[in-house]
C-alpha positions in Angstrom: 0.0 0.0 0.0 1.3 3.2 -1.0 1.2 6.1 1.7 1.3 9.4 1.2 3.9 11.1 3.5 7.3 10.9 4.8 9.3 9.4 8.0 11.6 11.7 10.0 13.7 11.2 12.6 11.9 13.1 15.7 15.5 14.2 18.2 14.4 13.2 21.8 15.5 11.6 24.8 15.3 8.4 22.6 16.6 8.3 19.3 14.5 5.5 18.3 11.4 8.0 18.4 10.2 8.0 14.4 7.2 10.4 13.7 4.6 10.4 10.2 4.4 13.9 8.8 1.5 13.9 6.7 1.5 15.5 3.1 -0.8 18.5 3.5 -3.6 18.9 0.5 -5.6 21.8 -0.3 -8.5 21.2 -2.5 -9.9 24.2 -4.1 -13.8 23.7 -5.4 -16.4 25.7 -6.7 -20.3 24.7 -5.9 -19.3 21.5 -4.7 -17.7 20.2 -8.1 -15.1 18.5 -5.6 -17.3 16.5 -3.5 -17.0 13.2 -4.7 -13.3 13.2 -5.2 -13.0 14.7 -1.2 -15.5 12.3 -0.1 -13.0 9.7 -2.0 -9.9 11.2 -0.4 -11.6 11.4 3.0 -13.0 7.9 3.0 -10.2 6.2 1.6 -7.3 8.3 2.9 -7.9 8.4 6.5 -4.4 8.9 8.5 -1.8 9.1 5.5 -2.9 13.2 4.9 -4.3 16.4 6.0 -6.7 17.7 3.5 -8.1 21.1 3.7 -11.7 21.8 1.4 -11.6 25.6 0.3 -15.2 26.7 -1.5 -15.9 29.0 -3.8 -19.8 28.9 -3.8 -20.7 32.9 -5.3 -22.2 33.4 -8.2 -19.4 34.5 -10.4 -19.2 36.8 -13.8 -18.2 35.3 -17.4 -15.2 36.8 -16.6 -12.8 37.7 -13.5 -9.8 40.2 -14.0 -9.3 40.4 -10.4 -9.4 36.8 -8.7 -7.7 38.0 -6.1 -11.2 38.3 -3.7 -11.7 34.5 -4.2 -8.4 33.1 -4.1 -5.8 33.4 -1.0 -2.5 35.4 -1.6 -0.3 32.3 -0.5 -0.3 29.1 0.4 1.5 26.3 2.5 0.7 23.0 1.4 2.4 20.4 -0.6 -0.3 19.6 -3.3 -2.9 21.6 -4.4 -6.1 19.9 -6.1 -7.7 22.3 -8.7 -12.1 21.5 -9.0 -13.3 25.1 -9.8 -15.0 25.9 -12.6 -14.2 28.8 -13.7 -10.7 29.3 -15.7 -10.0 32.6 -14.5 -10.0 31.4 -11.1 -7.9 27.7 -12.3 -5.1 29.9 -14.4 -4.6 32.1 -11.3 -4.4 29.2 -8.8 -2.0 27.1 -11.3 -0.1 30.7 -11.9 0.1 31.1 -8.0 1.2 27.5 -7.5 3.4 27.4 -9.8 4.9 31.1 -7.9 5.1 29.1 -4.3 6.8 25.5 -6.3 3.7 23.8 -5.1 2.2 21.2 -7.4 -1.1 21.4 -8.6 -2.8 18.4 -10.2 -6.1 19.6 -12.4 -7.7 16.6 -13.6 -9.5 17.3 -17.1 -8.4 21.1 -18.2 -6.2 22.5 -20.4 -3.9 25.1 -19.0 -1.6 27.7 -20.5 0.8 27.6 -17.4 2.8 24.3 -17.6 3.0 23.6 -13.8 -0.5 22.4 -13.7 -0.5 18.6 -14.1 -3.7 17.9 -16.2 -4.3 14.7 -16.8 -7.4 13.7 -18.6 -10.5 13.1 -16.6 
């Protein structure tokens, strides 16, 4: 079985003391068009990572110059799952996680920036 994380040495009284840090996943979804693949990840992935949900649920315009109300500034996580909808918000997460050298796997688009990992759906 394949885990998702890494073993580190924890220093301590004893030196036999191993810890699990667990990968840290950010799943970004608009009106709920993650929900199967986090009920997947949450049913199937209990204990091997820590999985944050963030929602974009407001009704949005054709198009979005400024994304910068829906989407955070920065991030600290070690994969990013894109779900939302609309491509002005996907290009500025991929551009932004791409910025931080945090990989971004969105299943099904086509991207202009390269970092995204799209693979077909």
């Amino acid at each position: 079985m394949l885990k998702c994380g890494r073993i580190e040495e924890v220093a301590g009284s004893d030196n036999h003391l191993t810890e699990t840090v667990r990968q840290k996943i950010i799943v970004f979804q608009q009106n709920g068009s993650g929900e199967k693949k986090i009920q997947g990840l949450t049913r199937y992935g209990v204990g091997l990572f820590d999985l944050h949900v963030m929602s974009i649920d407001a009704p949005l315009p054709a198009v979005l110059d400024e994304t910068e109300e829906y989407l955070p500034t920065s991030l600290e996580a070690d994969l990013v799952l894109d779900f939302l909808v609309h491509p002005d918000l996907s290009h500025d997460l991929a551009r932004l996680c791409e910025a931080l050298n945090i990989p971004i796997v969105a299943s099904g688009k086509k991207h202009r920036v390269k970092w995204a990992v799209t693979p077909p759906t």
